[in-house]
DSSP file (Angstrom, degrees, kcal/mol; ACC not computed):
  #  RESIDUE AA STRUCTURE BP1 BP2  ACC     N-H-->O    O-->H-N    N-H-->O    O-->H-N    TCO  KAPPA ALPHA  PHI   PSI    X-CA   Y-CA   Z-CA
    1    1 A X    >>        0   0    0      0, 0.0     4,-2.6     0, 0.0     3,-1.1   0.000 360.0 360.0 360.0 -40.3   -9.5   41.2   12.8
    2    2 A X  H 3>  +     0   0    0      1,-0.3     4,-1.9     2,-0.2     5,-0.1   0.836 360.0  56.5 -79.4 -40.6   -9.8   40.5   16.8
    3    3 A X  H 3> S+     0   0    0      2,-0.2     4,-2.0     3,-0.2    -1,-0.3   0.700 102.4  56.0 -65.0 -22.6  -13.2   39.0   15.9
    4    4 A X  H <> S+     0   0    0     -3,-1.1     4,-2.8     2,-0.2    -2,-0.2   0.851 115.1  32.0 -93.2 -44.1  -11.5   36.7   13.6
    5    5 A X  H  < S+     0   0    0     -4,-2.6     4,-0.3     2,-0.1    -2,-0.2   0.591 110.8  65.1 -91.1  23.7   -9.0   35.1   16.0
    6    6 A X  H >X S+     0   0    0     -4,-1.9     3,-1.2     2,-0.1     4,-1.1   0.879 109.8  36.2 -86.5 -59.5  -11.3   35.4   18.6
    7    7 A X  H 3< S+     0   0    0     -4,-2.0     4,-0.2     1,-0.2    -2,-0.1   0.810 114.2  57.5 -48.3 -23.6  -13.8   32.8   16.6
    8    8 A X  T 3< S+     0   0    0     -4,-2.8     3,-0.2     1,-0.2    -1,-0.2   0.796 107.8  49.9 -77.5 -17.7  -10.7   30.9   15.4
    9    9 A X  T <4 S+     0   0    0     -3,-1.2    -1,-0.2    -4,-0.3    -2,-0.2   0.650 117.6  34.7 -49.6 -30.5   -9.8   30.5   19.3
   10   10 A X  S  < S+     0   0    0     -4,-1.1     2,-0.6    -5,-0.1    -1,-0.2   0.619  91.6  92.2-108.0   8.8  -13.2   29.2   20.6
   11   11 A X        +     0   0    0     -3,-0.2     4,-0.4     1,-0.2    -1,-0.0  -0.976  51.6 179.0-133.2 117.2  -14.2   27.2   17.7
   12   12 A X  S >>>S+     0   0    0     -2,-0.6     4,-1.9     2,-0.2     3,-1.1   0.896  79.7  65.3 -78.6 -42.6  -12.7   23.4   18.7
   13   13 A X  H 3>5S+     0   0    0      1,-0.2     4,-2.2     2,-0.2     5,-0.3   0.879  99.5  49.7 -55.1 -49.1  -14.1   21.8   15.6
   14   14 A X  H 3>5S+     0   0    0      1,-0.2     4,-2.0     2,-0.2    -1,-0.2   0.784 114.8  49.9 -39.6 -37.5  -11.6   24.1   13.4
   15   15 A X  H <>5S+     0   0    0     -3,-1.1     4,-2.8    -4,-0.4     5,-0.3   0.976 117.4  33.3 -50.7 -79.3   -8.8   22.9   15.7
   16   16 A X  H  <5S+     0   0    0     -4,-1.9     4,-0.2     1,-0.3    -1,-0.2   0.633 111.1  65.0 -78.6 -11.7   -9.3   19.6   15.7
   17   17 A X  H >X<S+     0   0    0     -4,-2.2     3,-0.9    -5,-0.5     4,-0.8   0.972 108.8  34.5 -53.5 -66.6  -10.4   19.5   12.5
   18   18 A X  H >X S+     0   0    0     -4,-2.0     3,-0.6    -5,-0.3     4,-0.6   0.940 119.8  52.2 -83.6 -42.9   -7.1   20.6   10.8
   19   19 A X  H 3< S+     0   0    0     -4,-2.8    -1,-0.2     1,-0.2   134,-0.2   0.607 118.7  31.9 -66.7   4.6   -4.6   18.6   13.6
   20   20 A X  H <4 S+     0   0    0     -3,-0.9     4,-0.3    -5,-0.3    -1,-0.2   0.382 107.1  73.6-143.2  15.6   -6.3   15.0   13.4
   21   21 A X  H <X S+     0   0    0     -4,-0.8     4,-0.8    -3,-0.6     5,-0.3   0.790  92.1  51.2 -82.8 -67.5   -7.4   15.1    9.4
   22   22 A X  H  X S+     0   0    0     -4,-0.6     4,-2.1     1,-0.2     5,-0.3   0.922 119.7  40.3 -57.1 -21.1   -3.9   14.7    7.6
   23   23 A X  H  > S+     0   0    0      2,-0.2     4,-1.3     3,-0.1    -1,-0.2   0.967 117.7  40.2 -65.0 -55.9   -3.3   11.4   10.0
   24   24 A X  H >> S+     0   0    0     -4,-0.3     3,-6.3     1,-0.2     4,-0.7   0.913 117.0  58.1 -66.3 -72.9   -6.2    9.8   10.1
   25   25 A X  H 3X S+     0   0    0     -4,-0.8     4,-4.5     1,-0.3     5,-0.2   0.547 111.5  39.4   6.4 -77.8   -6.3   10.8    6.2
   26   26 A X  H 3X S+     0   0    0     -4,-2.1     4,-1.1    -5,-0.3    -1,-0.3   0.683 109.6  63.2 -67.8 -12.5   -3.2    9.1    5.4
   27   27 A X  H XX S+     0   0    0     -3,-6.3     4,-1.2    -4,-1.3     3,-0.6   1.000 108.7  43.4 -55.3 -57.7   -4.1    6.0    7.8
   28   28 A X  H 3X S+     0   0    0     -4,-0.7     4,-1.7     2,-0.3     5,-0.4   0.759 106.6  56.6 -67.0 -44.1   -7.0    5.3    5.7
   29   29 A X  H 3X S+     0   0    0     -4,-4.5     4,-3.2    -5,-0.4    -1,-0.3   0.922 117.2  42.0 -56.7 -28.5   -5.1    5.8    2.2
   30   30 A X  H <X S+     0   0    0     -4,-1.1     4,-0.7    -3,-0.6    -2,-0.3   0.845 112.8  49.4-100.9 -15.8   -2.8    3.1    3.7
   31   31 A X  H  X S+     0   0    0     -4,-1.2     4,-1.8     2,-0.1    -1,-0.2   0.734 116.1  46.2 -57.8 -28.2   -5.5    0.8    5.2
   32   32 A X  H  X S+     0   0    0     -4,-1.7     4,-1.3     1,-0.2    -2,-0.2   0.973 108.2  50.2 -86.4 -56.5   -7.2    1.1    1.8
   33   33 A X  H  X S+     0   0    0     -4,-3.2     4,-1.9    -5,-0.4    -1,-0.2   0.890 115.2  51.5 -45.5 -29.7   -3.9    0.4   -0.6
   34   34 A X  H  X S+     0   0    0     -4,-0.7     4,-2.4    -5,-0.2    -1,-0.2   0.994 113.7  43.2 -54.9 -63.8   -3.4   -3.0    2.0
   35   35 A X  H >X S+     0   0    0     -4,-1.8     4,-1.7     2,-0.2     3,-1.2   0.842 114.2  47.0 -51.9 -66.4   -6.7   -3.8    1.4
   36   36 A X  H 3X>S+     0   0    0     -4,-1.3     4,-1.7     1,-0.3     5,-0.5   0.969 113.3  51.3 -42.3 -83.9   -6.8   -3.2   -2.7
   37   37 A X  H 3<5S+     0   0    0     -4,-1.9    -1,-0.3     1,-0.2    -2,-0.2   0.706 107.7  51.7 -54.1 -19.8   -3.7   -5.1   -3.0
   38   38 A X  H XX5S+     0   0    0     -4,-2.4     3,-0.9    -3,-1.2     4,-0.5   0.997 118.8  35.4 -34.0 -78.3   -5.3   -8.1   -0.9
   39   39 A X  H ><5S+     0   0    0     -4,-1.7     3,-1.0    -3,-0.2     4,-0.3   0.815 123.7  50.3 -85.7 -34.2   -8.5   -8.2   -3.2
   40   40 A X  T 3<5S+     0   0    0     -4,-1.7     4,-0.5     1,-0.2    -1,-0.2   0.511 100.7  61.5 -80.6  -3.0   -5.6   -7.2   -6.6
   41   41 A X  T <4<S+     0   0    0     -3,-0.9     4,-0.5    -5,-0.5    -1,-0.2   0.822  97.4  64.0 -92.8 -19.0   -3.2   -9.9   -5.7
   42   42 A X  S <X S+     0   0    0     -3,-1.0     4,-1.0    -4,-0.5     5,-0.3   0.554  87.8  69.0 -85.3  -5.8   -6.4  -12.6   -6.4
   43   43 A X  H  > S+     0   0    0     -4,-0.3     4,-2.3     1,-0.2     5,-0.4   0.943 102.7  37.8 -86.6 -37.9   -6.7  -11.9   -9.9
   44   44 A X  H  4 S+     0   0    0     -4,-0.5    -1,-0.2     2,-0.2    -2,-0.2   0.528 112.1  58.6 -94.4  25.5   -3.7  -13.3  -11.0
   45   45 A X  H  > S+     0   0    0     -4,-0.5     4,-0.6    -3,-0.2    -1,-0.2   0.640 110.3  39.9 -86.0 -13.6   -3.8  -16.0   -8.8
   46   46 A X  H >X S+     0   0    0     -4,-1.0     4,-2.7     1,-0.2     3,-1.0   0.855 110.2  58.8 -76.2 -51.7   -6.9  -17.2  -10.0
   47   47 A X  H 3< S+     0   0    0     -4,-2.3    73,-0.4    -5,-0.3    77,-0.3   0.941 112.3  46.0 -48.4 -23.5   -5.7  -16.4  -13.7
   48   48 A X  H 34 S+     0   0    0     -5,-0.4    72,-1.2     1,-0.2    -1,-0.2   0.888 109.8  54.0 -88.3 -19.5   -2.4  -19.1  -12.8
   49   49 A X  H << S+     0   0    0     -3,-1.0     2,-0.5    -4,-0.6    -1,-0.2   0.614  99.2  73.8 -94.1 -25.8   -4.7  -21.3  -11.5
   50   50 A X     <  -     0   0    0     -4,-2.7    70,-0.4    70,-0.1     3,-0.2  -0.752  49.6-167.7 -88.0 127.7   -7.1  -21.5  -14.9
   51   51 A X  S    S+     0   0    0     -2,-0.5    -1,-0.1     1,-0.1     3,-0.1   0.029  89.4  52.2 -79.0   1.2   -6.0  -23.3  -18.0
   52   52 A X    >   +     0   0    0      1,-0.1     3,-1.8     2,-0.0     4,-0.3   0.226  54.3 150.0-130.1  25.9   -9.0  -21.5  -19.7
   53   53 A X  G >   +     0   0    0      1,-0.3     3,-1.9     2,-0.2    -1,-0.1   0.629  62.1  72.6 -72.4  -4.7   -8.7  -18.2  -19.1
   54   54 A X  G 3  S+     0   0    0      1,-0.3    -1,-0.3    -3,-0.1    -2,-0.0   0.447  92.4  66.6 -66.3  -2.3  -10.5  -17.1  -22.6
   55   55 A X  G <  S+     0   0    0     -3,-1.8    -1,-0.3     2,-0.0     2,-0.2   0.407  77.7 104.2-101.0  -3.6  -13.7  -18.3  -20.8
   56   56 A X  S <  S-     0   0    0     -3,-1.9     5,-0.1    -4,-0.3     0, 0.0  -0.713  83.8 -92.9 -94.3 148.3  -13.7  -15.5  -18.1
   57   57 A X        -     0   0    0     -2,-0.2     4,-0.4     1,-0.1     3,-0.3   0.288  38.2-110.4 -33.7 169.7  -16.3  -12.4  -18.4
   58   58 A X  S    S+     0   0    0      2,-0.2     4,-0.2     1,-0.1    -2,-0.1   0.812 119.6  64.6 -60.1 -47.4  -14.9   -9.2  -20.2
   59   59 A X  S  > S+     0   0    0      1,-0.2     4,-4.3     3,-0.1    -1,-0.1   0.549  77.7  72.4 -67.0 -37.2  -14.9   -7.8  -17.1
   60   60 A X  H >> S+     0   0    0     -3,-0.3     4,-0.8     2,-0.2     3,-0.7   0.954 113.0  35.2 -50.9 -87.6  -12.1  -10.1  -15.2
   61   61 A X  H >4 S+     0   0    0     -4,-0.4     3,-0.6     1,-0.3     5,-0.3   0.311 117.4  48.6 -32.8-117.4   -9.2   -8.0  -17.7
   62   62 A X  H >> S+     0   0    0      1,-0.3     4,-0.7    -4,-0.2     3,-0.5   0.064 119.4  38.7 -56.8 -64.7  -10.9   -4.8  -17.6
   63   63 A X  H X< S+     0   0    0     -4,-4.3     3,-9.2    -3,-0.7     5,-0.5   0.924 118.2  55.5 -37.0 -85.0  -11.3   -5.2  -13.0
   64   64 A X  G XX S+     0   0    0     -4,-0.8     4,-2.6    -3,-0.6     3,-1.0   0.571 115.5  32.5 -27.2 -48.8   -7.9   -6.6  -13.1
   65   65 A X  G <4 S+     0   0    0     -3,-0.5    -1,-0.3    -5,-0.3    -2,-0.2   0.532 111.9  55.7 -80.6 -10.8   -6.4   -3.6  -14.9
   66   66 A X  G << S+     0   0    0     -3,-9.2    -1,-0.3    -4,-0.7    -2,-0.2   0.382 112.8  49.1-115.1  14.3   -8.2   -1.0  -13.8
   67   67 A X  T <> S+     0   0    0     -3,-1.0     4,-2.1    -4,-0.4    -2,-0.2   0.540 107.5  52.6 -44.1 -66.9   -7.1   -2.3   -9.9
   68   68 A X  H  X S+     0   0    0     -4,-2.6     4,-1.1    -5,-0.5    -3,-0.1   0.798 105.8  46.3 -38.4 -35.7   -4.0   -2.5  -10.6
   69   69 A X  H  >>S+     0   0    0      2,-0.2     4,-4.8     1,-0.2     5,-0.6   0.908 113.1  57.3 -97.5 -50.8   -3.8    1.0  -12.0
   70   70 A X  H  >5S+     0   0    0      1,-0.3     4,-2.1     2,-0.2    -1,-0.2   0.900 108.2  55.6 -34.9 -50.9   -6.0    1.9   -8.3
   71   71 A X  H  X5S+     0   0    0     -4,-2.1     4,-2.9     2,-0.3    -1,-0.3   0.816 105.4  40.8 -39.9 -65.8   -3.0    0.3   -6.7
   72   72 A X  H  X5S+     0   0    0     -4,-1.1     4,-2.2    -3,-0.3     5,-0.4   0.752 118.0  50.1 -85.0 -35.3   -0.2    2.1   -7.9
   73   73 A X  H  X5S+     0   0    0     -4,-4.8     4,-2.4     3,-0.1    -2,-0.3   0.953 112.0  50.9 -64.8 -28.3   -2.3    5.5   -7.5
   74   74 A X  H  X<S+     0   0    0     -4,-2.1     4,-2.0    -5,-0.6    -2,-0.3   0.996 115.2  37.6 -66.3 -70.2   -3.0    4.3   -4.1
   75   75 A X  H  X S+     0   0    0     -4,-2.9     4,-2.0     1,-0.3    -1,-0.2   0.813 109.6  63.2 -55.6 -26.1    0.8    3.5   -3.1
   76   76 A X  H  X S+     0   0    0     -4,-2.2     4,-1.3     2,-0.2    -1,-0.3   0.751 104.1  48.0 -58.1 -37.1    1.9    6.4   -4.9
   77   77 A X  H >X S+     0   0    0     -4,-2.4     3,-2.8    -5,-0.4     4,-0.9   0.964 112.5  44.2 -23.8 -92.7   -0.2    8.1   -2.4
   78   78 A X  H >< S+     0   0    0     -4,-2.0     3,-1.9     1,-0.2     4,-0.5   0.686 111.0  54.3 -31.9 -82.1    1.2    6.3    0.6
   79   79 A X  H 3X S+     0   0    0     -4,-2.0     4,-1.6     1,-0.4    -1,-0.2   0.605 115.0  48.7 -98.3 -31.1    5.3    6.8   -0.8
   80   80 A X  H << S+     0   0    0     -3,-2.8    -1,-0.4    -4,-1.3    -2,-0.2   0.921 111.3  39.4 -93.2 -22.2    4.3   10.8   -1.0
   81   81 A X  T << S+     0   0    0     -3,-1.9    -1,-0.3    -4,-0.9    -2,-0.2   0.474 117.7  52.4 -88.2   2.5    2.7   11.7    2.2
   82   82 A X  T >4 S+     0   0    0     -4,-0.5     3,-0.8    -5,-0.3    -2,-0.2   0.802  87.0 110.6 -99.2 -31.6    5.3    9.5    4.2
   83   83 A X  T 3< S+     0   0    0     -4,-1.6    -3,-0.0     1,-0.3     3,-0.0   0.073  77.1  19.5 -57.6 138.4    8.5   11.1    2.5
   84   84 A X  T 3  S+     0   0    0     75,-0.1    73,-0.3    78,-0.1    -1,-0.3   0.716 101.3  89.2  76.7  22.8   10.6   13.0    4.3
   85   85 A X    <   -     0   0    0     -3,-0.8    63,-0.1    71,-0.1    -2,-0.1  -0.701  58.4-178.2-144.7  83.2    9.6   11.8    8.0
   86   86 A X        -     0   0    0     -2,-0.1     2,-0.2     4,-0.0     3,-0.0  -0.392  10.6-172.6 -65.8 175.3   11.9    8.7    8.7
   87   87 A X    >>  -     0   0    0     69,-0.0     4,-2.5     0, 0.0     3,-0.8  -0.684  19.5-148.8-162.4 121.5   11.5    7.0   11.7
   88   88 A X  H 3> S+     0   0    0      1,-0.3     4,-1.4     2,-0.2     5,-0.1   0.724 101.4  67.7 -65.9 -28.2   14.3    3.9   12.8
   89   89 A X  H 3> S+     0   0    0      1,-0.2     4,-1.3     3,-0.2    -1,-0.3   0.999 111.3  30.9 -59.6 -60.8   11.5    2.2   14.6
   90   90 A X  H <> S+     0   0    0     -3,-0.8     4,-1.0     1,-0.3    -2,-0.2   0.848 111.7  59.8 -97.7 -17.2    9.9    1.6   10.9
   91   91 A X  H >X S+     0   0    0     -4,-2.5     4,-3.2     2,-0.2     3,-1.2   0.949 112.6  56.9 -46.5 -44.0   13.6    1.3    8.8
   92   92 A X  H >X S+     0   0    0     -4,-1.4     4,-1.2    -5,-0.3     3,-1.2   0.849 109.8  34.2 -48.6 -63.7   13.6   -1.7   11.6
   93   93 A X  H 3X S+     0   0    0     -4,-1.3     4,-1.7     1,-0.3    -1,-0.3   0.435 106.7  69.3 -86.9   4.6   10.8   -3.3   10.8
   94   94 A X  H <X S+     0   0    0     -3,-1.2     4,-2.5    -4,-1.0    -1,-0.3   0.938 101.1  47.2 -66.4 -52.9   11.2   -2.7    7.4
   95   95 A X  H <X S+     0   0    0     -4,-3.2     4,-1.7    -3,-1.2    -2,-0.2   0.905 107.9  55.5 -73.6 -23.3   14.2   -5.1    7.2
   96   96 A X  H >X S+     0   0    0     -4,-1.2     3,-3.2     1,-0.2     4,-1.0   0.998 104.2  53.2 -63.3 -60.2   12.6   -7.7    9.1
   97   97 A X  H 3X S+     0   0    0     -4,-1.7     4,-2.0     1,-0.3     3,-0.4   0.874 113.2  44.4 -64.1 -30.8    9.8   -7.7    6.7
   98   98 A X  H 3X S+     0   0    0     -4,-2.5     4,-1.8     1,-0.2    -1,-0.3   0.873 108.5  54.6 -67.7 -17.4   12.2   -8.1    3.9
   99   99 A X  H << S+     0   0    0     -3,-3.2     4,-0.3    -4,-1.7    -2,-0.3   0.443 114.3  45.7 -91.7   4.8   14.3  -10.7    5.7
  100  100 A X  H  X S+     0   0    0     -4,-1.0     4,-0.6    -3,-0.4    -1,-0.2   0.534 115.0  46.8-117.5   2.5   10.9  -12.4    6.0
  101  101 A X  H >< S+     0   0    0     -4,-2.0     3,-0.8    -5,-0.3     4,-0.5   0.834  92.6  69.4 -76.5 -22.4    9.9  -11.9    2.3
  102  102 A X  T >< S+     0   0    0     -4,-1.8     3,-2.0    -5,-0.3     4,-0.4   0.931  94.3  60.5 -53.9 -41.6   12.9  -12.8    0.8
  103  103 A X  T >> S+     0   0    0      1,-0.3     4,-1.8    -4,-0.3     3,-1.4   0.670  93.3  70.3 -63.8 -42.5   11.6  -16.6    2.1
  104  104 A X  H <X S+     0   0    0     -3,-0.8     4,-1.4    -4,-0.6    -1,-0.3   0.523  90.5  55.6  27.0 -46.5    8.4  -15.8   -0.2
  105  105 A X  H <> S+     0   0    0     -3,-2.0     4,-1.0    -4,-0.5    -1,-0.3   0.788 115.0  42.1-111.1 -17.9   10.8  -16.2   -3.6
  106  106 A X  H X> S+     0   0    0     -3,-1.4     4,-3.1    -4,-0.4     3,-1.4   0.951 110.2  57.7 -67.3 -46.4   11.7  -20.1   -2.0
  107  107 A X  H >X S+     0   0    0     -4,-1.8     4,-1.7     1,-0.3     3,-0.5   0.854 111.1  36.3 -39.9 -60.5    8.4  -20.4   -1.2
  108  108 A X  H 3< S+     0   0    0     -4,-1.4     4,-0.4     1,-0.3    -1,-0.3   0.564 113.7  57.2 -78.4 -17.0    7.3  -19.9   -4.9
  109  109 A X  H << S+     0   0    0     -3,-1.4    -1,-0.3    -4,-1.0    -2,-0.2   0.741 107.9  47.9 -92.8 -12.1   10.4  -21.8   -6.0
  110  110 A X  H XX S+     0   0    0     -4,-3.1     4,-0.9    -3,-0.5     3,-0.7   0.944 113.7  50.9 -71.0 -59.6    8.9  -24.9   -3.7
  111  111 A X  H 3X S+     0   0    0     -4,-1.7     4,-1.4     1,-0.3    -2,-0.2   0.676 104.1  57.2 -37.8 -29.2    5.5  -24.1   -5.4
  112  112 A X  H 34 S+     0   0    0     -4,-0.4    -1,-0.3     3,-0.2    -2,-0.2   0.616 117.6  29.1 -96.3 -14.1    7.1  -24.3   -8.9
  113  113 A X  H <4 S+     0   0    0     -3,-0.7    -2,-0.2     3,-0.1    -1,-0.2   0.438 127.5  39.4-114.4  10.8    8.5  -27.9   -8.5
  114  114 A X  H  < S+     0   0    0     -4,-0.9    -3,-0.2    -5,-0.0    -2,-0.2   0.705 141.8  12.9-113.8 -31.5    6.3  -29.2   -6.5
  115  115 A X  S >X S+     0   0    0     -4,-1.4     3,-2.5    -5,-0.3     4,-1.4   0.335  93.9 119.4-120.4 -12.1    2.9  -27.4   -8.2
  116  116 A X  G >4 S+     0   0    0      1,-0.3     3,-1.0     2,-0.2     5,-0.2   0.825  75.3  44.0 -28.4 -72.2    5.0  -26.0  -11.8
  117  117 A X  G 34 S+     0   0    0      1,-0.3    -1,-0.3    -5,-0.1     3,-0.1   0.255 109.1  62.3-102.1  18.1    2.9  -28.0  -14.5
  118  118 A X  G <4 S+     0   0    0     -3,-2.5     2,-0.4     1,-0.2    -1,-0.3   0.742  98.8  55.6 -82.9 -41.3   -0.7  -26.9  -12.7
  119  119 A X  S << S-     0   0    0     -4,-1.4     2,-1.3    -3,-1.0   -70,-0.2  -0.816  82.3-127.9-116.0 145.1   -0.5  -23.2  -13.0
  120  120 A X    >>  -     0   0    0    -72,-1.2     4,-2.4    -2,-0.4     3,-1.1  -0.610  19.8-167.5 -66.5  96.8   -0.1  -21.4  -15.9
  121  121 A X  H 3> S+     0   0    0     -2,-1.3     4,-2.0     1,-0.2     5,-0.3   0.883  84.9  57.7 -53.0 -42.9    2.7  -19.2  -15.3
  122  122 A X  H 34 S+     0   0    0      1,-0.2    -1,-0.2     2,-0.1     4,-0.2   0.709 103.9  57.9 -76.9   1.0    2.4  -16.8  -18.3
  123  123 A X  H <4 S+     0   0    0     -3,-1.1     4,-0.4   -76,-0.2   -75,-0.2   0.912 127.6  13.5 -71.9 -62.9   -1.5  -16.0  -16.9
  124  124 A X  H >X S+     0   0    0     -4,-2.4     3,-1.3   -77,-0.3     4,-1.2   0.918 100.1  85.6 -88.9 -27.9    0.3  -14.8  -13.3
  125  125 A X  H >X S+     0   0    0     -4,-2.0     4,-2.4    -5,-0.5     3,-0.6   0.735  96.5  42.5 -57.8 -43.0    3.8  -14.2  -13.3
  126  126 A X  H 3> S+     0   0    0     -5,-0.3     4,-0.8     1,-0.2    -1,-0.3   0.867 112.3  49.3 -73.7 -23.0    3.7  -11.1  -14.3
  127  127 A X  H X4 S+     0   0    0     -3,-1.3     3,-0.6    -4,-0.4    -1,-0.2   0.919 111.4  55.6 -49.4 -38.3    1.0   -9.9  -12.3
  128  128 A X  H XX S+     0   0    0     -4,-1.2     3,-4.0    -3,-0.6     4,-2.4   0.970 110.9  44.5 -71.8 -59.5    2.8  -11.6   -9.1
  129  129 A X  H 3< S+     0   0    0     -4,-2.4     4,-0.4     1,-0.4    -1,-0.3   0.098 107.5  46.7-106.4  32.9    5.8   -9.8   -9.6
  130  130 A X  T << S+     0   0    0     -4,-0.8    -1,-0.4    -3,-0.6     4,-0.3   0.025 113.2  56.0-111.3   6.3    5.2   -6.6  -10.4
  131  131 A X  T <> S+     0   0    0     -3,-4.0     4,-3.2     2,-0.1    -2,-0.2   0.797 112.2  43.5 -95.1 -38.5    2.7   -6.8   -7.4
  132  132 A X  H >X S+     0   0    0     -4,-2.4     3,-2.0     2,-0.2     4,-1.4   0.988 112.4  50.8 -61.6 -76.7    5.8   -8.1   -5.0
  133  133 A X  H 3> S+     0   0    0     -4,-0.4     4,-2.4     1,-0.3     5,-0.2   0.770 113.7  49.2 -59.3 -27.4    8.4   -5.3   -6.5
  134  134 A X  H 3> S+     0   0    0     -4,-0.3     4,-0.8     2,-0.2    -1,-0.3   0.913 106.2  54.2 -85.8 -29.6    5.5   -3.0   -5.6
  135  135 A X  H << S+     0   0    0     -4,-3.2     4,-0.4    -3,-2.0    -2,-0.2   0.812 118.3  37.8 -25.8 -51.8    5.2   -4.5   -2.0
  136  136 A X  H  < S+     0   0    0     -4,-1.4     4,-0.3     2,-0.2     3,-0.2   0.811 110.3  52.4 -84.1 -23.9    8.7   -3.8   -1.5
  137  137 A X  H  < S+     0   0    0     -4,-2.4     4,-0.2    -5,-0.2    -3,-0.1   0.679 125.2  31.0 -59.4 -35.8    9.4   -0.5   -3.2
  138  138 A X  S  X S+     0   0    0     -4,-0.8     4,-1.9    -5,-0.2     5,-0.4   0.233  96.6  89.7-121.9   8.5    6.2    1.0   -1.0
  139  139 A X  H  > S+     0   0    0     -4,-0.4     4,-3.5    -3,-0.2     5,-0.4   0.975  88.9  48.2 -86.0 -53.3    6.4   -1.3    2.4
  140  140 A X  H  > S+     0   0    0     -4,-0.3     4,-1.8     1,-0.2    -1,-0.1   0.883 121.3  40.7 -42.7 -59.0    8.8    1.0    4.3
  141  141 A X  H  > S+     0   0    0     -4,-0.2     4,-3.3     2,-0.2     5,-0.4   0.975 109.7  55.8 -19.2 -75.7    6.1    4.0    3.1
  142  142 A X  H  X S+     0   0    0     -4,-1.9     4,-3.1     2,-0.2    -2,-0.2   0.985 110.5  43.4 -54.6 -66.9    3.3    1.9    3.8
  143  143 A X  H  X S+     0   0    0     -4,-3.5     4,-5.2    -5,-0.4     5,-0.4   0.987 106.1  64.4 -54.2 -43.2    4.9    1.5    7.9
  144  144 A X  H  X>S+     0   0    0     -4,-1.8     4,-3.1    -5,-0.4     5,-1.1   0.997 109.4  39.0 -41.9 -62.2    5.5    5.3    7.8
  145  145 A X  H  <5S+     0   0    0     -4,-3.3    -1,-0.2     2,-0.2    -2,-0.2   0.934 114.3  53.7 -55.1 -33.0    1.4    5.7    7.5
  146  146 A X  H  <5S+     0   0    0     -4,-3.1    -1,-0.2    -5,-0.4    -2,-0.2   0.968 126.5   9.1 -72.4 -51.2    0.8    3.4    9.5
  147  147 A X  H  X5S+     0   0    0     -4,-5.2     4,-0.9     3,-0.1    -2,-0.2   0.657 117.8  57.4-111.0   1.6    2.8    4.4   12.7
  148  148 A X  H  X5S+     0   0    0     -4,-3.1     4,-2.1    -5,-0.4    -3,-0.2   0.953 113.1  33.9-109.1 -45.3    4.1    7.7   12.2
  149  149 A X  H  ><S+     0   0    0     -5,-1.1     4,-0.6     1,-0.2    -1,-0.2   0.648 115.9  55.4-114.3 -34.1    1.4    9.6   11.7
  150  150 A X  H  4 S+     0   0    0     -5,-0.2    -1,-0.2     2,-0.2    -2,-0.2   0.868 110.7  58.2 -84.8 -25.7   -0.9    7.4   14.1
  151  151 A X  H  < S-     0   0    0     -4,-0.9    -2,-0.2     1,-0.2     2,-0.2   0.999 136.2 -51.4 -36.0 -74.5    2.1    8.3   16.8
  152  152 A X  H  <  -     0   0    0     -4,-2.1     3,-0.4    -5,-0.1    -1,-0.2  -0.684  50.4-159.3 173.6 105.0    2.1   11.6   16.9
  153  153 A X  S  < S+     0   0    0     -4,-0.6     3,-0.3    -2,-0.2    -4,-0.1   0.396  81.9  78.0 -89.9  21.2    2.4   13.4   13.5
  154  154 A X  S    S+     0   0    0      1,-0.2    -1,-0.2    -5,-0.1    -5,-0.1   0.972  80.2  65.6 -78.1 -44.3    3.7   16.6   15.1
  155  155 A X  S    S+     0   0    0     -3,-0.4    -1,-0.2    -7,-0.1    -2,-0.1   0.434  90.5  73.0 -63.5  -3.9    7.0   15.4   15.5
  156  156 A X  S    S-     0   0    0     -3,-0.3     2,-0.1     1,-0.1   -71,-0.1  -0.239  88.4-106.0 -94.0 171.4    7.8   15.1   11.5
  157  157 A X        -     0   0    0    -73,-0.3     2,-0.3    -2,-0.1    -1,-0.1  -0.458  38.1-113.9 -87.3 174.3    8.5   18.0    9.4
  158  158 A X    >   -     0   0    0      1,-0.2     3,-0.5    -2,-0.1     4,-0.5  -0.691  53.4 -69.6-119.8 175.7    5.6   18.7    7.2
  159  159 A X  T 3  S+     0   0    0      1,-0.3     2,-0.7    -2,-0.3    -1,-0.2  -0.106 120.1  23.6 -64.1 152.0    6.4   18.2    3.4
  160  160 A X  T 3  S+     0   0    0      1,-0.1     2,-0.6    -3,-0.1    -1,-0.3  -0.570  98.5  89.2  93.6 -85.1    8.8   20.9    2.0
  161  161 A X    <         0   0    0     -2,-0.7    -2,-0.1    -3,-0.5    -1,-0.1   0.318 360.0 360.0-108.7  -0.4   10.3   21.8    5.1
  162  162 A X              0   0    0     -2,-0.6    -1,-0.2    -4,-0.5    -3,-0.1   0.748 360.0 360.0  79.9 360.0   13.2   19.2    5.0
């Protein structure tokens, strides 16, 4: 027994192992969902942007959809390892990033009269805006990964413990 927390003492890689894996962990889940929804927000803008899309590869649907579905595991991720460690630093910047999306649905509504009868709307719209409601649903999450855990993830409760 003495032998066993005497190696678990002296041995830094276990240590550092198990305090600086669930952070970085969850960093990376949230670096990666940014990134995937970057490269998953271009297929239906290209698709809005095509009048033909019945000429693109098999492959365009089949990527698109099987991105998407990456997406939503991916933020579903993020939404579960962040829960249950608020932090008012990121509720803050959360509403600022909504008070600067909301500009986003003028933005589109400037694009739709000024750009309307170039893109095919029934190619993106719904892609767009189940990609926004999932921006907003998971952004508050998303900021949780980002800084709390790269702070200092001692200070949260760990999941379960309220």
């Amino acid at each position: 027994m003495s032998t066993d927390r005497t190696s678990q003492l002296t041995s830094p890689h276990k240590a550092s192992f198990t305090s600086s894996t669930p952070s970085t962990w969850v960093r990376t889940v949230a670096m990666a969902t940014a990134a995937v929804f970057l490269v998953s927000s271009v297929f239906p803008v290209v698709a809005g942007l095509s009048r033909h899309t019945e000429s693109f590869p098999k492959w365009w649907g089949r990527a698109d959809v099987g991105l998407a579905s990456v997406l939503a595991g991916l933020a579903m991720g993020v939404m579960a390892a962040a829960q249950g460690r608020p932090d008012p630093r990121v509720l803050e910047a959360s509403y600022h990033a909504y008070r600067a999306l909301n500009h986003g649905m003028f933005g589109i509504g400037v694009v739709f009269l000024l750009a309307g009868d170039r893109i095919v709307w029934a190619h993106c719209l719904t892609g767009l805006v189940w990609r926004a409601w999932l921006l907003v649903y998971a952004l508050p999450a998303w900021l949780t990964a980002l800084r709390s855990h790269a702070a200092d993830p001692s200070r949260y409760p760990t999941l379960g413990q309220g």
